[in-house]
VOKE-523916 format. One record per residue: x, y, z of N, C-alpha, C, O in turn. Coordinates in pm, whole numbers, plus 50000, padded with zeros to 5 digits. Layout:
N
XYZXYZXYZXYZ
...
***
This chain:
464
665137203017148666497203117093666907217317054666117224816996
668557222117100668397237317072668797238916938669657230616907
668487246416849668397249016698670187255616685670677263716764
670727251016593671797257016526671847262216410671227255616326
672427273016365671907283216302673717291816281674337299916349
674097282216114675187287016055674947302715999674147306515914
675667308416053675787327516066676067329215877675757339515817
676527320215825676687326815689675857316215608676217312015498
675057313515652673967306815567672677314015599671577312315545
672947321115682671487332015792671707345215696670737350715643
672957349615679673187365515582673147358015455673237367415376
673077348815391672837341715243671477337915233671067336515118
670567335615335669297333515280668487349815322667317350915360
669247358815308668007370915333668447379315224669617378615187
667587387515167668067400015122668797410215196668777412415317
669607417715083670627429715192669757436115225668667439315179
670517438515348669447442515435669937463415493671107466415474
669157472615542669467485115547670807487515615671587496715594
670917477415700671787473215811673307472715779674227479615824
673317458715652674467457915602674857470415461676007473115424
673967474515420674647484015327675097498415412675767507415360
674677498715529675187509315645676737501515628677647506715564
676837491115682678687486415687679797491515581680917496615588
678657486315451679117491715294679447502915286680577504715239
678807513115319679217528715302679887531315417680657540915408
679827524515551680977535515642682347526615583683297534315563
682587515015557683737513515470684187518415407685397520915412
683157522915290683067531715156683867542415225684917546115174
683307549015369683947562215359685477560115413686307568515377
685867550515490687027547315579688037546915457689197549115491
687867544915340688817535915252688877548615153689817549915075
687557560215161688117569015055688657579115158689617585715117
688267581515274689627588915348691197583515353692207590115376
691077571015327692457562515330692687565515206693877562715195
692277569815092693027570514947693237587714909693837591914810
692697594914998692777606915019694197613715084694847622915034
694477606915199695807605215269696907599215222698107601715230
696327591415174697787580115078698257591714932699477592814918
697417599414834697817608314762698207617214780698747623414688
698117623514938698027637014983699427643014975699687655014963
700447630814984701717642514934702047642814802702457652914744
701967636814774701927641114583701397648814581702037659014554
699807650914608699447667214549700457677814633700677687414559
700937678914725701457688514817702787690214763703507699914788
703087680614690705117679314712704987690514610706137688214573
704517702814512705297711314475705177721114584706127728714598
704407721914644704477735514716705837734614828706737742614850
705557721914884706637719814957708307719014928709357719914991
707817716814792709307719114724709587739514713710567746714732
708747740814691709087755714660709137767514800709737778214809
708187760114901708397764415079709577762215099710267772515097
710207751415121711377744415198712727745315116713847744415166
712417747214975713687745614882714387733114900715607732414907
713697724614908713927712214862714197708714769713467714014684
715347697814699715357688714569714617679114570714297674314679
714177674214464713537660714413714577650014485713987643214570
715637647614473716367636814556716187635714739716457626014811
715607649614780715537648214939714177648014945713767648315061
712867647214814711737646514856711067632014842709907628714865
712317623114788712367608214739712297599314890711797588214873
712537601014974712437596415128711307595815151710767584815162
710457609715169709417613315181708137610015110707067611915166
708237604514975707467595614906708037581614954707047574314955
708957575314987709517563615035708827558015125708517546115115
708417566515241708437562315383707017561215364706597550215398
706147569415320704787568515301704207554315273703317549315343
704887546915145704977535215122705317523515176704737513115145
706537523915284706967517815359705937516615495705677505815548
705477528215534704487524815618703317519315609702767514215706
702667519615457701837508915465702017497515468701327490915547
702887491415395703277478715411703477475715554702877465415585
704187481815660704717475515752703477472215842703297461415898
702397486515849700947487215863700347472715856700137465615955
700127469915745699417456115671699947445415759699317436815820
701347447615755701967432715850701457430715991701087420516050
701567447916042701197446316169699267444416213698707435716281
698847453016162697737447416209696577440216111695367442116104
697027435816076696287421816024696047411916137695127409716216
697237407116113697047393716260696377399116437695947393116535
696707418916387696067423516523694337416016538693767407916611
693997425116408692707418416391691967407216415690807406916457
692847395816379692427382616424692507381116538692427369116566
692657389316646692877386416793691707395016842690717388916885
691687412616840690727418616855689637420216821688687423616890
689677416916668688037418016590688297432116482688917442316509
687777429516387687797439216312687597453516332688457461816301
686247457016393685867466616423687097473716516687507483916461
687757470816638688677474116711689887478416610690687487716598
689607468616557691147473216453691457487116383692357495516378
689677483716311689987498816229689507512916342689797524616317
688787508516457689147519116567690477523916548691067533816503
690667514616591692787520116652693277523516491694127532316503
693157521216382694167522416290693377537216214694137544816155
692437539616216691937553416175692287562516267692587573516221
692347561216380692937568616500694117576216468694317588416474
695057564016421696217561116386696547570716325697107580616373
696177568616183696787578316118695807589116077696057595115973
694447593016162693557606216145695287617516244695917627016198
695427611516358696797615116420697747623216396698047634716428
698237613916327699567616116241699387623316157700337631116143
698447625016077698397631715955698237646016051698897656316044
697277643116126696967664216179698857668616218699377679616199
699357659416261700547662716323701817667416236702777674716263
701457660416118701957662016004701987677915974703067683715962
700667685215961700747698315940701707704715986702247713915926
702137699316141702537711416197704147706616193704817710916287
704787699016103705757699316075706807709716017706437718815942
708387707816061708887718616044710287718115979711237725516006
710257705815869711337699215842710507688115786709387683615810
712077683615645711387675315561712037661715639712347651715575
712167662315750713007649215787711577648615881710867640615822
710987652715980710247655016049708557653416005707687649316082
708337657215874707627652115786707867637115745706867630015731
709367630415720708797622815670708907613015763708727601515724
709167615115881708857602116014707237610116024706647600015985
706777614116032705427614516056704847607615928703967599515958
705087608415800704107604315710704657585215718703907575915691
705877584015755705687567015800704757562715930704727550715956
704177569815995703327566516119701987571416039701057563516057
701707580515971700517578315886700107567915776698957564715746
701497562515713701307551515625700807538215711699917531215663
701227535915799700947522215894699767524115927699007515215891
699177535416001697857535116003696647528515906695747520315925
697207538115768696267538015639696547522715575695577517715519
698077513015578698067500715579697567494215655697427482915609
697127495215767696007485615877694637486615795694207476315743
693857500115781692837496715789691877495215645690657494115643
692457495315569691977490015416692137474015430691247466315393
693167470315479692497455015500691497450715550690787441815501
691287457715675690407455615800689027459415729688007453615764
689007469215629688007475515572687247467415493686027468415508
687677459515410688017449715327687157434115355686317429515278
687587427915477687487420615572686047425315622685167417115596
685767433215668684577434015751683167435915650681977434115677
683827440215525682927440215419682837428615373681697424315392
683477421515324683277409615279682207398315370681307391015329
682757400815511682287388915607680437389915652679687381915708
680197406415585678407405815600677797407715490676817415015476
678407400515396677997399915254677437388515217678107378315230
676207387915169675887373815109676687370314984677017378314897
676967356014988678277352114877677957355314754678897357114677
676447357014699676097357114549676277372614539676447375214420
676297384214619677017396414595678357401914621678627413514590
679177393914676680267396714784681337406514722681787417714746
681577394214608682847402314505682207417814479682937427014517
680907421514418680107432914345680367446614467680957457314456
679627440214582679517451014711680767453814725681097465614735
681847442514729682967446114817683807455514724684337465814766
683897450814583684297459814475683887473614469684667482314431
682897475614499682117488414545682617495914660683107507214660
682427488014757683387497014889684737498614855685347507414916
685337492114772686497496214783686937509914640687877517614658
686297510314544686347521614507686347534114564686987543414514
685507535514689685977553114738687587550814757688047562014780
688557541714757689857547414756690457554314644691427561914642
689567549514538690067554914402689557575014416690207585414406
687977571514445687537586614482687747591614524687667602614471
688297591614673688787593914753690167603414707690387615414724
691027591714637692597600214597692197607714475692857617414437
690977602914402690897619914320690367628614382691067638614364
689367631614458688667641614564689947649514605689817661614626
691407642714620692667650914715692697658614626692367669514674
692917659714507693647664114377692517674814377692877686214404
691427673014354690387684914331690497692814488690207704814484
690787688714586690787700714754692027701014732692417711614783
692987695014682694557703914667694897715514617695717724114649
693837714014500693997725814381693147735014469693777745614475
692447735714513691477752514542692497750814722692907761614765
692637745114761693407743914926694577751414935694757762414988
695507742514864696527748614859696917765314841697347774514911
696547763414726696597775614690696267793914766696807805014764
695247788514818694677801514944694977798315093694867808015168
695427784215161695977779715281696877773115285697037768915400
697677769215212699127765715208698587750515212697447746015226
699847744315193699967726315169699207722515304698227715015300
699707728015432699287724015522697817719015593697337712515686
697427728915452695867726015486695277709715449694537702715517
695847707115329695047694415279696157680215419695817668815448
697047685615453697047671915564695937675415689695217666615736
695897687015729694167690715812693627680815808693637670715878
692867685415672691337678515661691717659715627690987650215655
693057659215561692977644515584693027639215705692687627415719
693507647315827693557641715976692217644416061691897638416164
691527654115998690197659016080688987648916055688417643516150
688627646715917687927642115862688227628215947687317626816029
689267616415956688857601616007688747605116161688257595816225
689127618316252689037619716362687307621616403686657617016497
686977628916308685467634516286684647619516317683897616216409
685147612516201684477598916163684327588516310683337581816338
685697589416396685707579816466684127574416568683747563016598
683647585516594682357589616706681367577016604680947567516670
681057577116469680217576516397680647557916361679727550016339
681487555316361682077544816358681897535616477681287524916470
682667542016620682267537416717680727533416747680647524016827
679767537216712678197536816756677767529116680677057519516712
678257533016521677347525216402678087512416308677627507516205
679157509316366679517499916293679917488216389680637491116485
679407471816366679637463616427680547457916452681527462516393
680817446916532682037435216470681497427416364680367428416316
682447419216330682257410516276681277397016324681527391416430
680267392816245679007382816342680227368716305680547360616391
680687368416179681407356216208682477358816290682957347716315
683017366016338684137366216448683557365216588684027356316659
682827371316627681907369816701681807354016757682187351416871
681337344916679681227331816659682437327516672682517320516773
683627328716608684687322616670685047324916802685347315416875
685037336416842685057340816956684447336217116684867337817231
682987328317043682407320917188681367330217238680717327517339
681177342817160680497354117208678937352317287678097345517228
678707356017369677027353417397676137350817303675827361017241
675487339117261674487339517185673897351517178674087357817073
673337355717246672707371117274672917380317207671937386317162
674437385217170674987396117109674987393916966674887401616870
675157378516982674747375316802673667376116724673707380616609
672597371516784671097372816765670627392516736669877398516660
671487395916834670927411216815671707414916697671187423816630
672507411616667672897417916537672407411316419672427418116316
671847396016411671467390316298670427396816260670297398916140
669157403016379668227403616415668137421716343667117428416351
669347426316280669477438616247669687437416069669647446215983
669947420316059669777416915886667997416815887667247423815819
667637406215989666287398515972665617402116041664887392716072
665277413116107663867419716182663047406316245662897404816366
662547396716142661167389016120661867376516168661037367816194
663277372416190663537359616220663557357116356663807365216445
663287345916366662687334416490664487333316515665177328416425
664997337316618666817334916660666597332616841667607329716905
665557333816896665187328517024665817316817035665677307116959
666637317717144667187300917171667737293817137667967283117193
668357299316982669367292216892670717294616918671087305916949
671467285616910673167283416895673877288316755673717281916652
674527298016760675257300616656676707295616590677687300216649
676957288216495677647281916463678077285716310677397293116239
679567278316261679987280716133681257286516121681827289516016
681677287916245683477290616241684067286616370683747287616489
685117281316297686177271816380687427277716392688147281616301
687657278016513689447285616604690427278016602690847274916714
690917273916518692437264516498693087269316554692867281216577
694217263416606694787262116667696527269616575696977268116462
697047277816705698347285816587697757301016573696607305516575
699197307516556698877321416525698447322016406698677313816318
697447337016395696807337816235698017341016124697717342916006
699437341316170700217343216086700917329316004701287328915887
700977317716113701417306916108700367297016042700717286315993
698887301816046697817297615917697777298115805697037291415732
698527305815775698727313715623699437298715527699327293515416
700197296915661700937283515524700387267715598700957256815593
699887269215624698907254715679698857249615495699017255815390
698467231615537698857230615433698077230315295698487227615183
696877233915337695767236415281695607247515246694747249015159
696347260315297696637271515248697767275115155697617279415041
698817273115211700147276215182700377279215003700727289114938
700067268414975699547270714814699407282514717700097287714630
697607285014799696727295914757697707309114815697927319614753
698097306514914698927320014989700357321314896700707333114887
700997314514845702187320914759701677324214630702307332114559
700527318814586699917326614445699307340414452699257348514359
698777342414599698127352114602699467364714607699587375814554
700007359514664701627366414698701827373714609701847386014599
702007363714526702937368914412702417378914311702897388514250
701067372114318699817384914173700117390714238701177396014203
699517396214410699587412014422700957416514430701047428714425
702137409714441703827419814449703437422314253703247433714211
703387412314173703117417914048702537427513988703087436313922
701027425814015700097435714042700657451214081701217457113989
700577455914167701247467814212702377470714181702827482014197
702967461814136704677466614085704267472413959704767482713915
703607467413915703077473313726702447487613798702887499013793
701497483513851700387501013866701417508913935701727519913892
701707506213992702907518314047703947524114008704537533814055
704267514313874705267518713772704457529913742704517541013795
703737526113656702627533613557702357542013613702817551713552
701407547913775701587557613833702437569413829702167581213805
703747562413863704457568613888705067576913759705257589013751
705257569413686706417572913584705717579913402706257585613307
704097574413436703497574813272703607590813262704117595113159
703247598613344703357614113313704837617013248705057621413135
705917612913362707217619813266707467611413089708197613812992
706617602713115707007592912960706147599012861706637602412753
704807601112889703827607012791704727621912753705197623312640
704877632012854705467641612819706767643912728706967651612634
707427636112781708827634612720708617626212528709547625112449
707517622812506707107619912418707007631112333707547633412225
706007639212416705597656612302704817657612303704297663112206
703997652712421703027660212488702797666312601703667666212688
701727672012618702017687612701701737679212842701387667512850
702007689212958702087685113090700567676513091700377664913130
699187689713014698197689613048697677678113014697147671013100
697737674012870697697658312829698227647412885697687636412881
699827651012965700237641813041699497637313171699727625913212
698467647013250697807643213361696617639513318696037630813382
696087644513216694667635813192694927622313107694087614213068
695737622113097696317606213029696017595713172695387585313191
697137607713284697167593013387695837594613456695517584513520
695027604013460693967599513540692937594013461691807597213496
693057584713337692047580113285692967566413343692507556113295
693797564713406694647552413440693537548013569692877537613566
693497556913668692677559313776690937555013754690217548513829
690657560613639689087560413603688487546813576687467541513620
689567541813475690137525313401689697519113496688677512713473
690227518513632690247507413754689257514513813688527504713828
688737521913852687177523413916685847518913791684677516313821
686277518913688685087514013607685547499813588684567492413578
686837492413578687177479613571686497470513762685967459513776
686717476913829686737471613944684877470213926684587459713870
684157475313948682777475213931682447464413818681487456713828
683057464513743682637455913634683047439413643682347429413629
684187440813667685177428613730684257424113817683757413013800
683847432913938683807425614062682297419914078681907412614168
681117427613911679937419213907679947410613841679017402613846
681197408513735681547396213663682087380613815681537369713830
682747383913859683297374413959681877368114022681837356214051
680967375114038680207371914129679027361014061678147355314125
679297359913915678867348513777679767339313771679537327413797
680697343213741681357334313700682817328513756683067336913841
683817319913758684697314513846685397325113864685997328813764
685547332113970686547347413991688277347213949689027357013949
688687330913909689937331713914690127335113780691117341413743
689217331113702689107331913508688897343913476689567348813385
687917351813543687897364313530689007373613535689377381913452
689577369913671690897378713702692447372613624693297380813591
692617359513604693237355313519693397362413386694487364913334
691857366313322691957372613187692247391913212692757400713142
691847391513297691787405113347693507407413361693887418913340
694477397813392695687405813396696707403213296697867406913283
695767394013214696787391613019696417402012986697307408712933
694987409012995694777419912864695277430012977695757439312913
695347431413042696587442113128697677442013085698257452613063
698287429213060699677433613018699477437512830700327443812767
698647433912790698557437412643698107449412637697917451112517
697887456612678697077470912723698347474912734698777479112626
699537475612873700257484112875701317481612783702227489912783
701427468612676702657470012617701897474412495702707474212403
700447479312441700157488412395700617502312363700787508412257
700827506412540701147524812586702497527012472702537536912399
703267519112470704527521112434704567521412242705567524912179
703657518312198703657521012105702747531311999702837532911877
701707538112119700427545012116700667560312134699797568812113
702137563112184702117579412186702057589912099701907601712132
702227583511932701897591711844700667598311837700477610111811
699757588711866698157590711881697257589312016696847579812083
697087608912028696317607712178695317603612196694777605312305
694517594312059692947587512093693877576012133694057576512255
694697563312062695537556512093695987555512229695577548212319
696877563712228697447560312354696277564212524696307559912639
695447573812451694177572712572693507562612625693137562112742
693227550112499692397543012522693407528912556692977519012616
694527530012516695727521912583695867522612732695737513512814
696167535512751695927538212901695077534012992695317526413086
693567541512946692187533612982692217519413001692097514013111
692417512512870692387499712899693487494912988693127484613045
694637498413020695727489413154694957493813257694747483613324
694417503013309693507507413412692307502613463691927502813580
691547497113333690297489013380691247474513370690587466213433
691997470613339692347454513376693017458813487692517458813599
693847461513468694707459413601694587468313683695767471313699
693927476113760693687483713871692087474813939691797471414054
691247473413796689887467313789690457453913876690127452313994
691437443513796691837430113886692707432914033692827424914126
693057441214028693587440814199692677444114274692917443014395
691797447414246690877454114336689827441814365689087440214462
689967435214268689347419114263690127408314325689597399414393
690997408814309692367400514408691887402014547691437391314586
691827410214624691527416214745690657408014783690847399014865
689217411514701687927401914749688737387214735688857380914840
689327381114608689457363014619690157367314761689577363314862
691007373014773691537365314912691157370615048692037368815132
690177376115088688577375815158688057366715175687717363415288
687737357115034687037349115008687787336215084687467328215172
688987338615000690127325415070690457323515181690287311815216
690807329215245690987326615382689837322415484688727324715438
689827317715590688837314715685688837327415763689677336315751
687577327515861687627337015952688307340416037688137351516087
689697329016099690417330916191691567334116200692407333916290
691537340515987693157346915984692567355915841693357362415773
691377355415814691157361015697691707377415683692107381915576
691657386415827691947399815816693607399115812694067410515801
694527389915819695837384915859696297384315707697287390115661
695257375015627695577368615525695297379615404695967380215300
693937390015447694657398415338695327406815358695897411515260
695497410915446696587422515549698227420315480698987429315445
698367410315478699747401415466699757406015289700687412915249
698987402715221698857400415077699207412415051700267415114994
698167422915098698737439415067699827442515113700167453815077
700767435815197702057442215223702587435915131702987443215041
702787423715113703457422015025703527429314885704607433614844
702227430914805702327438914747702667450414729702877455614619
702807457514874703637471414892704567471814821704817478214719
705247462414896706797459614871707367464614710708317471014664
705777455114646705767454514472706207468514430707227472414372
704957476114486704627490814443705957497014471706477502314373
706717497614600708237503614652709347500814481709927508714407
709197485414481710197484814349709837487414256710647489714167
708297488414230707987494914074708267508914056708517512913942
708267515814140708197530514165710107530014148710597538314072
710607524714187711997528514184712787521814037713687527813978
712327510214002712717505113909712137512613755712807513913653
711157515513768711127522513631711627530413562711727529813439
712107541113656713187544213566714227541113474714507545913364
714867529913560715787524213488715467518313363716117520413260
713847506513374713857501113240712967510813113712667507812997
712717523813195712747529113073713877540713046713587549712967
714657540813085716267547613052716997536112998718227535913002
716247525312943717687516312914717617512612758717627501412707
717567522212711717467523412588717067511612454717577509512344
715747504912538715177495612458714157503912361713587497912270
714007513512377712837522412336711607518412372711447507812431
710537526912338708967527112421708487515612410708267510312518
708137507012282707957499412255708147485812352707487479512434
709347485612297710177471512378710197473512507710357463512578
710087483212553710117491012756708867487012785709067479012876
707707487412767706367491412796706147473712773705537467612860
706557468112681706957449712676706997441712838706357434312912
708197449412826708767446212981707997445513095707767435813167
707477461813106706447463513239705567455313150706367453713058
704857451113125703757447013102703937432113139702887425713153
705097425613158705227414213149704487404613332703747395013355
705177413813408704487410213549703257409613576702827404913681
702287416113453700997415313494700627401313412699737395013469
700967396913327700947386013270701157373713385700277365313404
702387373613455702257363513539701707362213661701657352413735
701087379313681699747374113804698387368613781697557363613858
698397371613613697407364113562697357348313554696337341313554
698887343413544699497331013541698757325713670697817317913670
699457332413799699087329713929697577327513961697227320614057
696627334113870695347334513917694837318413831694177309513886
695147318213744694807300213657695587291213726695127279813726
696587292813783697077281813906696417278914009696267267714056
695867292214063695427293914184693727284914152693237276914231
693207288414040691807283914038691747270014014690727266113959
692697260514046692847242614031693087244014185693827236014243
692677250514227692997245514395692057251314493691827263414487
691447243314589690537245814642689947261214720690717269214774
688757262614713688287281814712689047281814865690227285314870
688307277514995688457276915076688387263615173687517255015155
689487262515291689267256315320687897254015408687287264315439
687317239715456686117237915530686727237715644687897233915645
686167241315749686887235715875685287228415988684167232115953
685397221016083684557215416164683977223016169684487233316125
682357224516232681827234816300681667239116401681507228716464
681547248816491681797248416611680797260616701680417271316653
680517255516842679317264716868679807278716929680927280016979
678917288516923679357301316977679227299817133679337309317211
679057290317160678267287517311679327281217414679507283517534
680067271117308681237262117393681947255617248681607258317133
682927247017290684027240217168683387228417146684057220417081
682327224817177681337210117113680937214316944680217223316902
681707203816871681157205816753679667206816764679107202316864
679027212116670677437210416646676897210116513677517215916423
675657203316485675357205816329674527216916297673667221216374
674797222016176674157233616153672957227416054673187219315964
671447233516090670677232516028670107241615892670497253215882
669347236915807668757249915716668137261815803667517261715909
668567272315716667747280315815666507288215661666767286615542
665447294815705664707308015608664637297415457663557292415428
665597295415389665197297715262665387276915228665177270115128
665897273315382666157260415275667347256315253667517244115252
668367264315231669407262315177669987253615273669627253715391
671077244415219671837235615266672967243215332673727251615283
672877236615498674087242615574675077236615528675217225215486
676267251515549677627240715570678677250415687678537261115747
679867238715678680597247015755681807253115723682807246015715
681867264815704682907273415608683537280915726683037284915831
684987281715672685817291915770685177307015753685637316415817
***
């Protein structure tokens, strides 16, 4: 009888293996070159203001479009993914915008700049999903949230690393230099990527792939396992585009909650981004206090995300992140009353940073988790655009609600309030099922098959 052998019950009964923490770090690096590029005109926009004689109102496009291209990015290749395979994806989308960005340098005009930095944003929106996705899917489940939380911090490092090569770059090679090395560096990478990073083994499996090709890669978790002759099974190809899955009705649910935290989510951090420097300052404090204020905003969510994402991996991830975005909003409607006092308002700061930068970064993994394999790079692809969108209106709207003369207090109320109801979204979301199950199905042909224990014992099942 030929043995069946569920692919995510095979990476759950082994230890991580040298293999998969190789995936972990070339992610690690894909995602902190992607947060490197995504900051890179902020650090640049004074010089470029003072090259070009530009106003702040004609350099507002140019931060616009950057944004706009990720989102549109996210829309587009997400569902690419579910057709090609992950690995292909973030081929083409590091390509993408390693590209654009070199091309960027040699711009000669701020109009010309900023259609190039929308063809670099789409890039850098493809492949943090894809990044995301491919991490998650060779993760055993009792680490998934922890690792994946982990890879996704070099974006945080990543966009401070710009800030430290802006300051010594700029300065002796002009702005032009730091879009260079953001375009050289994923071009560099591609060779290293191509050779050493796989597909996906559960896509693979949906796919019908040669037993063969599967075995050799399991066979790169498990050296010692017996995979001679076995059928690989544990993901099922429904039927419908991976876009038109999203609201199946077993999804649809989980997919407008997830929606909505991340447009919430990012609409708050991107306020805050954007706007806490001119607010701290305009308070009466100095520029210098005003930037180490916001980069303890930055620090907040790389030490929240690590912490979050080994908490999730204990305990129900929706409770975690649920609480994670009340004391976010109590944190930032903190800021607003904390500027008298720079221990105060530091550790105000700090704290909106480890909740809420810490929980989006945790959002990401649940909906990894949520989706099945045959729209999962679709499903979080989709989530981060939407949330773009968030970040586009937080960035533009803040001004207003803090020019509207509620004062700091009652303003900082306000923003704080959206992170409250993605927390809402996450205690809704956790009364409804993690993921759906779907049939099982063989890598070999469309005959259901049963999946047996494999190594440790554990009870098969069949998970998207």
């Amino acid at each position: 009888m030929t043995r069946s052998i569920d692919v995510q019950d095979f990476i759950n009964a082994h230890p991580l293996s040298r293999f998969q923490a190789l995936i972990v770090a070339l992610c690690f690096i894909i995602v902190a070159i992607d947060g490197f590029d995504t900051g890179a005109i902020g650090f640049i926009a004074p010089a470029l203001k003072a090259q070009w004689q530009v106003t702040p109102a004609e350099l507002a496009p140019l931060f616009g479009a950057g944004l706009f291209g990720l989102m549109i990015g996210a829309f587009v290749f997400g569902p690419l993914a579910d057709r090609i395979g992950r690995k292909y994806a973030l081929l083409i989308t590091v390509t993408f915008f390693g590209l654009a960005s070199l091309a960027s340098a040699w711009s000669t005009s701020i109009t010309e700049l900023t259609v190039l930095r929308f063809l670099t944003g789409m890039g850098l929106g493809g492949a943090m999903p894809n990044a995301i996705t491919l991490t998650s899917e060779y993760c055993p489940e009792r680490r998934r949230s922890f690792l994946t939380t982990l890879m996704f911090c070099g974006f945080t490092l990543g966009s401070a690393f710009g800030g430290l090569a802006a300051a010594h770059l700029v300065a002796d090679y002009g702005w032009t230099s730091v879009l260079l090395l953001g375009g050289i560096a994923p071009v560099v990478l591609l060779p290293v990527l191509a050779w050493a990073l796989p597909e996906s083994v559960r896509f693979l499996v949906m796919r019908n792939a040669p037993a063969a090709r599967i075995a050799a890669i399991l066979a790169r978790i498990a050296p010692h396992a017996d995979l001679a002759g076995a059928q690989f099974v544990g993901v099922h190809k429904p039927k419908g585009s991976p876009v038109r899955q999203l609201f199946a009705p077993e999804l649809v649910r989980g997919t407008l909650l997830l929606w909505l935290a991340f447009f919430m989510s990012l609409l708050v951090f991107y306020l805050l981004a954007s706007w806490l420097p001119t607010v701290i300052n305009g308070a009466g404090l100095s520029l210098k206090h005003a930037a180490l204020m916001t980069m303890l905003l930055q620090i907040g969510g790389t030490v929240g995300a690590l912490l979050l994402g080994a908490l999730m991996d204990r305990v129900d991830p929706h409770r975690v992140l649920g609480v994670g975005y009340v004391m976010a909003a109590v944190f930032v409607a903190a800021i607003g009353s904390a500027t008298g006092s720079v221990w105060l308002l530091g550790a105000a700061v700090f704290g909106a940073g480890f909740c809420l930068a810490g929980a989006q970064v945790g959002v990401n993994v649940l909906a990894a988790g949520y989706y099945p394999t045959a729209n999962r790079a679709t499903g979080v692809a989709w989530a981060n655009a939407v949330g773009r969108s968030g970040s586009v209106i937080g960035s533009m709207v803040g001004g207003a609600v803090l020019a509207s003369g509620l004062g700091l207090p009652t303003a900082f109320v306000v923003v704080g309030l959206p992170a409250a109801i993605a927390g809402l979204c996450m205690f809704l979301k956790a009364g409804l099922a993690p993921q759906p199950h779907h049939q099982t199905m063989s890598a070999a042909d469309d005959a259901p098959a049963a999946p047996v224990a494999i190594a440790t014992g554990t009870p098969a099942r069949a998970a998207g």
